[in-house]
C-alpha positions in Angstrom: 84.9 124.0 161.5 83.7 125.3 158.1 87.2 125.5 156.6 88.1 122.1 158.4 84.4 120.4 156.3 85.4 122.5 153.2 88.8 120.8 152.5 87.4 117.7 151.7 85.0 118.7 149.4 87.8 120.9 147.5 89.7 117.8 147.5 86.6 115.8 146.0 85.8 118.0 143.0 89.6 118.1 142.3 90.0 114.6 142.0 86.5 114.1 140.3 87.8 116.8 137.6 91.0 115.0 136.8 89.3 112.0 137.0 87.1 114.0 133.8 90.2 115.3 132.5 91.8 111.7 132.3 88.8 110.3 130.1 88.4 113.0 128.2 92.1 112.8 127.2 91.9 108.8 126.9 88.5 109.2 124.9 90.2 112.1 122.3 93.3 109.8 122.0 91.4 106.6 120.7 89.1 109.0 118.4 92.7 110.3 116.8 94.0 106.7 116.6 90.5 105.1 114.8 90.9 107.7 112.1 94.1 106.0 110.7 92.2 102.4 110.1 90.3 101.3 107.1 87.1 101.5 107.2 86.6 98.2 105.4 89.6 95.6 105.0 91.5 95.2 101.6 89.8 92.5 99.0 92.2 89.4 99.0 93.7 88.1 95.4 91.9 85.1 93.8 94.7 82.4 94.5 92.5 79.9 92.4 94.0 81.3 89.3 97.6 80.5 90.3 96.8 77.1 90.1 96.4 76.8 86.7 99.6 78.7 86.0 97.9 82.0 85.6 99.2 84.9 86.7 96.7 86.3 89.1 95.4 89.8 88.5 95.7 93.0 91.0 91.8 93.4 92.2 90.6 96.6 91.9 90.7 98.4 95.3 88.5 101.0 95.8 89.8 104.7 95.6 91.1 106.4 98.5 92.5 110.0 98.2 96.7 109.2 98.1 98.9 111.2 99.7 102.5 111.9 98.2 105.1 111.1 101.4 108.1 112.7 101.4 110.5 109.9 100.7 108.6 110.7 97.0 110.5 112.9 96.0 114.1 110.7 96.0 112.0 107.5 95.2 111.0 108.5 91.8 114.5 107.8 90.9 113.5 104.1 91.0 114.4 102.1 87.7 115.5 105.1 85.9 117.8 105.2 83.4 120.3 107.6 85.2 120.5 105.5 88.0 122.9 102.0 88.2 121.0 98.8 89.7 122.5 99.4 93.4 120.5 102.7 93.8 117.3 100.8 93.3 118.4 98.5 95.7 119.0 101.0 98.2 116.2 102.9 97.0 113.9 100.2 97.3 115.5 99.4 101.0 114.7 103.4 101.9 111.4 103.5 101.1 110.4 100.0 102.7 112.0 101.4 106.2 110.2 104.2 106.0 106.9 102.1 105.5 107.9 99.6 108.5 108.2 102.7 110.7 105.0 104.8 109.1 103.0 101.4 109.4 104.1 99.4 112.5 106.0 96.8 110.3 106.8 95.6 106.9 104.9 95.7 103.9 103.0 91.9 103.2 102.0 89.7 100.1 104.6 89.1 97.5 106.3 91.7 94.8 102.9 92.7 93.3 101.0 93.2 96.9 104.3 94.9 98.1 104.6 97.2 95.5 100.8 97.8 95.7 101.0 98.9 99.0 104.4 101.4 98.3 102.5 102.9 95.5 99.2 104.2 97.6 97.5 101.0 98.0 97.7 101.1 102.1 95.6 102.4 105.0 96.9 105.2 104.9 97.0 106.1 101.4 100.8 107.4 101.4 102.4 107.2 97.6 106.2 106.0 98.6 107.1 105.0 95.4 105.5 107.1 91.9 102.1 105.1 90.9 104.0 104.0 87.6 107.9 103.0 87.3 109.8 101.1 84.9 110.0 98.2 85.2 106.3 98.1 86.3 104.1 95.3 84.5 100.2 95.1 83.5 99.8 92.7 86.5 101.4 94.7 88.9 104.6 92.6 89.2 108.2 94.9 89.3 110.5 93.8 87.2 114.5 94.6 87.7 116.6 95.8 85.2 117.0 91.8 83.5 113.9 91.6 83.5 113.0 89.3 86.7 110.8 89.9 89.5 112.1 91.5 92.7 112.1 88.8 95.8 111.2 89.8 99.3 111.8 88.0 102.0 110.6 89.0 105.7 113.7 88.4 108.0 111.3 90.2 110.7 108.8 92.5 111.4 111.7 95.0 111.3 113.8 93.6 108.7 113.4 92.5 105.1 115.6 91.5 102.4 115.2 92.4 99.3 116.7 90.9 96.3 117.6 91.6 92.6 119.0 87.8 90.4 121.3 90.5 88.9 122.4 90.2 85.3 122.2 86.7 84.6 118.4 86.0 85.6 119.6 83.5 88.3 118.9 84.2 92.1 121.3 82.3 94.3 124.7 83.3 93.1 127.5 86.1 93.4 125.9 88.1 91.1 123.1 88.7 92.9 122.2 92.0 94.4 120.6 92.0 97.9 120.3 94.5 100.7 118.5 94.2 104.7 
């Protein structure tokens, strides 16, 4: 009879010790996943200045170490002069997939917030595009190659098009360059 009283007390402290093990696992997973949030959310723009006509300035976000992402290395090309205006397109297109699928979905905001976020400003820090670019403006805005801003336009959370008015300054027509 001691064997037939010992089984179920082998069988207790198993289960009880993967019962341990399953927490302990569950517990170190949700550690590993708070490290990747902010520790305090991004200030928001001052819209009150747009109203008047203003352009509205960057704010100042406090620094965080950045971290240079791979994709770095073929997005410096962006806006340079040995590269034709269909390169930054696809450029531009690379380096926002590879954000969507580091970050769970597409940059927000508008072309200064977007580009904010592809040059370091994110939670994670990662630098997919070089901190400064032609085309690159005082207020954070990216100009193309004519000298208008780049449009975004959020199809989905896995798809965005982005869009160049193309040589003559005017989005909404054939020469337009746009890519999803």
């Amino acid at each position: 009879m001691a064997d037939s009283e010992k089984q179920p007390s082998d069988r207790r402290m198993l289960i009880i010790t993967m019962s341990a093990l399953l927490i302990s696992l569950n517990l170190l997973m949700w550690l590993y996943s708070q490290k990747d949030q902010p520790a305090s959310p991004l200030p928001q723009t001052d819209s009150s200045a747009s109203r008047g006509g203003e352009t509205p300035s960057i704010p100042a976000v406090s620094p965080q170490p950045r971290i240079d992402h791979p994709i770095l290395a073929s997005s410096s090309r962006f806006q340079l002069a040995q590269t034709d205006p269909a390169e930054d397109l696809e450029i531009l297109t690379a380096v926002i997939e590879t954000y969507r699928r580091d970050h769970g979905g597409n940059p927000i905001g508008e072309n200064e917030e977007i580009f904010a976020a592809l040059r370091g400003e994110n939670p994670k820090g990662l630098l997919y595009l070089p901190v400064d670019f032609p085309g690159l403006q005082a207020t954070g805005v990216v100009l193309d190659r004519w000298g208008m801003p780049w449009r975004f336009h959020a199809l989905s959370a896995t798809n965005m098009e982005v869009t160049s008015a193309g040589p003559d300054g005017t989005f909404g027509n054939a020469d337009d360059l746009s890519l999803h």
